[in-house]
N, C-alpha and C positions, 0 to 999 in steps of 0.2 A: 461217740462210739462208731466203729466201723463195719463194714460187711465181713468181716475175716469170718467169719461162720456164722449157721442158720439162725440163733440165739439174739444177735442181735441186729436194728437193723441201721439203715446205712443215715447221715445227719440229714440228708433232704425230707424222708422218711418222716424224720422224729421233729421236724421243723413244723410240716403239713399237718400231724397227727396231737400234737403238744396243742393242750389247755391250758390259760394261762388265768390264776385264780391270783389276786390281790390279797395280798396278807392281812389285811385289817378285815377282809371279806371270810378269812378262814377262822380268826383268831375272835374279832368279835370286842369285846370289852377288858377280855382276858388277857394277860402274857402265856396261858398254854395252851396245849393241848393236845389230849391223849388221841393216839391213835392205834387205834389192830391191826396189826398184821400177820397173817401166816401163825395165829397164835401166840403174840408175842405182842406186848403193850409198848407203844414208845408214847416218847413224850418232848414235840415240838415246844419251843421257849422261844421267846424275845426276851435278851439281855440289857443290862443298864447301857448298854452300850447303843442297841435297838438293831444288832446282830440277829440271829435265828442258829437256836442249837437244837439236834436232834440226838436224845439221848435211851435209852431202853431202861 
């Protein structure tokens, strides 16, 4: 993302401030998992493939 306006912010920004979580550390034993947002359930996957789908 770029600085084009106040909303977002510019890639040095989001480099400095980015957490970076291991998928086996999120996912656990599982291939899901549900996540809330803004009121709305989604639902993170690993595929047979060992892809990562995010679906609502």
């Amino acid at each position: 993302m770029t600085k084009e306006n106040n909303h977002f912010s510019t890639r040095e920004v989001e480099k400095t401030n980015t957490k970076l979580v291991d998928s086996k550390e999120l996912m656990g034993k599982s291939n899901y998992l549900d996540i809330a947002h803004e009121g709305e359930v989604y639902r993170l996957r690993i595929t047979k493939y060992r892809k990562l789908i995010l679906t609502k």
